[in-house]
N, C-alpha and C positions, 0 to 999 in steps of 0.2 A: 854701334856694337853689333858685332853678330856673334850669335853661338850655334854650336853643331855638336847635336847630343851624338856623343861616342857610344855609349852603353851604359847599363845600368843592372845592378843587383836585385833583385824585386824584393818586397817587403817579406813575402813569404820566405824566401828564403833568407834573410836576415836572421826571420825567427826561429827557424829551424835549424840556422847553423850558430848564431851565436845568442838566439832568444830576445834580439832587439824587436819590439814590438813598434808600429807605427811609423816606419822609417825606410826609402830607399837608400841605395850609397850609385852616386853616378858621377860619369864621366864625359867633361864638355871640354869643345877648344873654343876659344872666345877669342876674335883678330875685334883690336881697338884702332880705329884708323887714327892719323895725326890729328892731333885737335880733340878728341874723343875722349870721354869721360867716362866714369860710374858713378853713381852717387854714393853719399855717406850710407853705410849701413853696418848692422853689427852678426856676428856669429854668437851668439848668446845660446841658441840650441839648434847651430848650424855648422857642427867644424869643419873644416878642410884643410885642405895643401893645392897652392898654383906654383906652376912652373912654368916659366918664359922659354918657350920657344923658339923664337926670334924676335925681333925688331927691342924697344926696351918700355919700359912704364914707371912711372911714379907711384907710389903707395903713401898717402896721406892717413895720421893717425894722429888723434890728438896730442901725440908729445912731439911729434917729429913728422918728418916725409924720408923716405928711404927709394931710392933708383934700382930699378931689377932687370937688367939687362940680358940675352941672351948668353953672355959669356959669364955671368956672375951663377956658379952653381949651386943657387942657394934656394930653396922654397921658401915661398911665403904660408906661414904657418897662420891658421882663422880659427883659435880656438875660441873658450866663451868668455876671454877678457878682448876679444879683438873690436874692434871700432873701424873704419875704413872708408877711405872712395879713394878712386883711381883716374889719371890720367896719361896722355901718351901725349908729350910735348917734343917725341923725335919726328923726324923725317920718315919715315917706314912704317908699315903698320904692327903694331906689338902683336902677337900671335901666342896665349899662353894655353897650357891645360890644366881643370881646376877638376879636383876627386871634392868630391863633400855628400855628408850625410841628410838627408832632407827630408821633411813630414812626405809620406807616399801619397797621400788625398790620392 
């Protein structure tokens, strides 16, 4: 897994424009190569949106697994019922970008 922080909103300014206190909101591209995982994890007071940028990936959720290809225009939505891990069982390396909310530490 790699990721490459795009940018990021600072806490202060959270709370100055919309009063969220303790929180950045940031922006990563994560390339999963073939074979390449995430582990189970949940959004419970982490939400976001990914979006596949090229190559495709697996999304594994306790009811099901869903395929999210670059040509499928749909985000993956991580709100605080989500559960999840990931893998890329294509040929190419999946390439997505992920916006989410996170404790600032």
């Amino acid at each position: 897994v790699k990721v490459v922080n795009l940018g990021a909103i600072s806490e202060s300014s959270l709370k100055s424009q919309i009063g969220l206190s303790g929180y950045k909101m940031q922006l990563r591209e994560i390339t999963l190569d073939p074979g390449g995982q995430i582990a189970r994890h949940d959004h419970f007071k982490r939400p976001g949106l990914v979006w596949t940028l090229s190559g495709s990936w697996v999304e594994g959720r306790p009811g099901g697994e869903n395929e999210y290809p670059s040509s499928l225009k749909q985000a993956i939505l991580e709100d605080e019922d989500t559960e999840h891990w990931f893998w890329n069982d294509g040929p190419e390396p999946a390439r997505v970008v992920v916006c989410d909310i996170v404790p600032a530490q």
